[in-house]
C-alpha positions in Angstrom: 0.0 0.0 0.0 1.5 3.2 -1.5 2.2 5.9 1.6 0.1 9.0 -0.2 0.9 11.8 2.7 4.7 10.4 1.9 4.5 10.4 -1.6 2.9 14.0 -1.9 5.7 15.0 0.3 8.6 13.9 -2.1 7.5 14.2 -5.2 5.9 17.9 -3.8 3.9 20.2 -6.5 5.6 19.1 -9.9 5.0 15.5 -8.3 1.6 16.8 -8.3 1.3 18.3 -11.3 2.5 15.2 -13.5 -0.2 12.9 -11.6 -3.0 14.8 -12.3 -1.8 15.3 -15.9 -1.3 11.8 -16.3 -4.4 10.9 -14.7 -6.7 13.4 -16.9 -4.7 13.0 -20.1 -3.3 9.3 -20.6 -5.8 7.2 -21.1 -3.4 4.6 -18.9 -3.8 7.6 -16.4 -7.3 6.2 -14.6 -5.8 3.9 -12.4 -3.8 7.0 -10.7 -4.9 8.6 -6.9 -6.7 11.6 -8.3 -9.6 12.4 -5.7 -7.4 11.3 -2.6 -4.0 12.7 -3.7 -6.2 16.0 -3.8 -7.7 15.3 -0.2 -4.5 14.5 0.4 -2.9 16.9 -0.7 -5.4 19.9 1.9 -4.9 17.7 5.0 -0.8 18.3 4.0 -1.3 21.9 3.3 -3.6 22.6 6.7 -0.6 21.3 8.9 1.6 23.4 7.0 3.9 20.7 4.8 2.6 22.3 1.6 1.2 25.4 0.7 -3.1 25.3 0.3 -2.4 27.5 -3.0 0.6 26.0 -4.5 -1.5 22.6 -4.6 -4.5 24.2 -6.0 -2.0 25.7 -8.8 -0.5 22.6 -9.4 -3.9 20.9 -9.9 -5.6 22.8 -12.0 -2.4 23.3 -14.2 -2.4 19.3 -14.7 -6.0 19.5 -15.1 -6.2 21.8 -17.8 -3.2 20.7 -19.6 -3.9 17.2 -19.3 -7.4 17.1 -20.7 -6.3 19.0 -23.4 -3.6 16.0 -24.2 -6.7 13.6 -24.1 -8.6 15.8 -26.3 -6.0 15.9 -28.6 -5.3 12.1 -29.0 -9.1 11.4 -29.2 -9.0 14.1 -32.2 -6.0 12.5 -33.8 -6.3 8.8 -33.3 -9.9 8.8 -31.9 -11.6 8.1 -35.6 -8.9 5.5 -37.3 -9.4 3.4 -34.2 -13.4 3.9 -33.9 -13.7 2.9 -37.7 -13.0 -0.4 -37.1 -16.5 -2.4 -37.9 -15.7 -5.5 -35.9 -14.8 -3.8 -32.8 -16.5 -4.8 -29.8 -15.0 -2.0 -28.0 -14.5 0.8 -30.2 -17.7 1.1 -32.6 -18.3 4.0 -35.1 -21.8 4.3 -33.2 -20.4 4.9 -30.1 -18.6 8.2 -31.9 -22.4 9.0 -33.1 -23.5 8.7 -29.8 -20.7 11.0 -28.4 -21.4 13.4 -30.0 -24.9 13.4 -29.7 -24.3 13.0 -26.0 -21.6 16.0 -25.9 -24.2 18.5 -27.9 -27.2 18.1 -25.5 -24.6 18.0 -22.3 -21.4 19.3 -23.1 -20.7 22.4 -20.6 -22.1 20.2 -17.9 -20.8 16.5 -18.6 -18.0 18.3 -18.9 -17.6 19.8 -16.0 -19.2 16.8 -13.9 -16.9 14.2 -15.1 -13.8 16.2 -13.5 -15.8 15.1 -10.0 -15.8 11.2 -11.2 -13.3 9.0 -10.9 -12.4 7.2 -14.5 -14.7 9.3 -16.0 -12.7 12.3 -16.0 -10.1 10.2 -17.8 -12.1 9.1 -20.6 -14.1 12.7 -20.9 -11.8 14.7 -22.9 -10.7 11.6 -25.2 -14.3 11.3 -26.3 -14.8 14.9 -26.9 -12.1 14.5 -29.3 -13.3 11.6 -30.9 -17.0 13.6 -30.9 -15.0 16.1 -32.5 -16.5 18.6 -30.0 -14.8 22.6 -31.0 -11.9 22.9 -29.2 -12.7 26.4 -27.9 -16.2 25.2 -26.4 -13.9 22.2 -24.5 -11.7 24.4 -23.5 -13.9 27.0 -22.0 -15.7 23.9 -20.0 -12.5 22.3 -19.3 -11.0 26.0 -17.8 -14.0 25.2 -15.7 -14.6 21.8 -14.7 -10.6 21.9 -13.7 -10.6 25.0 -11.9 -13.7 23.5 -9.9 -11.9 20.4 -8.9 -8.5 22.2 -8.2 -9.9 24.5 -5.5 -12.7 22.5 -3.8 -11.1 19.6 -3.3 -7.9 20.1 -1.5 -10.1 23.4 0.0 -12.4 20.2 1.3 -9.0 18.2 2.4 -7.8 21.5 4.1 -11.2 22.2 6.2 -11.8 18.6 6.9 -8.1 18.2 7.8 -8.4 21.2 10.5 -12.0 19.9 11.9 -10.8 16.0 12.3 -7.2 15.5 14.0 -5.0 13.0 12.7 -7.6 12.3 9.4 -4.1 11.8 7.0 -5.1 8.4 8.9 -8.7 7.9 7.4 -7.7 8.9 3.9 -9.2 6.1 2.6 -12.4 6.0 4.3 -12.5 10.2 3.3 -11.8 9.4 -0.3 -14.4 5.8 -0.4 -17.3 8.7 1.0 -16.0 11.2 -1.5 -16.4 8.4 -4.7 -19.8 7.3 -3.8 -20.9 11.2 -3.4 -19.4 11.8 -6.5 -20.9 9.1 -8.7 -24.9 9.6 -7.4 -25.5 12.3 -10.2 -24.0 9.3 -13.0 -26.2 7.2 -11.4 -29.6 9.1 -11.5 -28.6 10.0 -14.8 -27.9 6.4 -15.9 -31.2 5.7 -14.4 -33.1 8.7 -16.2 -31.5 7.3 -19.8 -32.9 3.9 -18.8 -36.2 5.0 -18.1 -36.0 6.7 -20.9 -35.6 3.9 -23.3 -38.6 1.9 -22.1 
């Protein structure tokens, strides 16, 4: 089991910076800490081993960068590798429906799937491979990664000063944080369903 508060320590805010990037622009990226490194990340910076606005910085820099990077392979590779008729993974229908899906919901699927673990990794690829204007993903990924830069280590940092000793519940903060985070997919999910019948 990987020591986060250790880790975050050593590898400090470029350490940070090249996680989050990785995590929101490499499709190999989702497997990577993202909501607990941020947590993480506050509870560090409210007893004073990192600074609350150097994280946030470092964050939002690898968020905004890195979705761009996903963007830009789904844009470049995205249709030769969605083409491919016997796909089971990658069908062309599923670009059809990504776009469709990214017209009706862009700003806010957008934005939401910064919040969602996994999601957030596959978001911008997609938009790429929707084809989705850069500017408009831009403008919602300025957004969605500002959003998740500031609140979550600013929910890290409060809970960190409220709780003593909380670096040692990480996991049960972050487990809480996942589930709250993936109730909106879920109604939606359930809304779509509904929808169909």
């Amino acid at each position: 089991m990987v020591d986060l508060p250790q880790l975050l320590l050593s590898v400090s805010y470029l350490g940070i910076f090249a996680i989050v990037f990785a995590e929101s622009g490499l499709l190999i990226g989702f497997f990577l800490p993202g909501d607990s490194l941020l947590i993480t990340a506050g509870i560090l910076a409210q007893q004073g081993s990192l600074h609350l606005a150097g994280v946030m910085l470092a964050v939002a820099l690898g968020a905004v960068i890195g979705d761009s990077t996903g963007y830009f392979i789904g844009r470049r590779f995205g249709p030769a590798v969605f083409s491919r008729p016997d796909s089971r993974l990658f069908r062309p229908e599923y670009v059809e429906r990504t776009q469709a899906f990214f017209e009706r919901y862009g700003a806010l699927s957008l934005i939401l799937a910064r919040f969602v673990p996994v999601v957030r990794t596959v978001a911008p690829t997609l938009a790429g491979v929707g084809k989705m204007p850069y500017a408009r993903f831009l403008t919602y990924n300025v957004v969605g990664g500002l959003l998740w830069a500031i609140s979550v280590p600013l929910l890290g940092f409060w809970l960190g000063g409220l709780i003593p000793h909380l670096d040692r519940y990480i996991l049960l903060v972050v487990g809480v944080a996942v589930v709250l985070s993936l109730i909106p997919v879920g109604l939606e999910l359930r809304k779509l369903r509904a929808g169909r019948r």
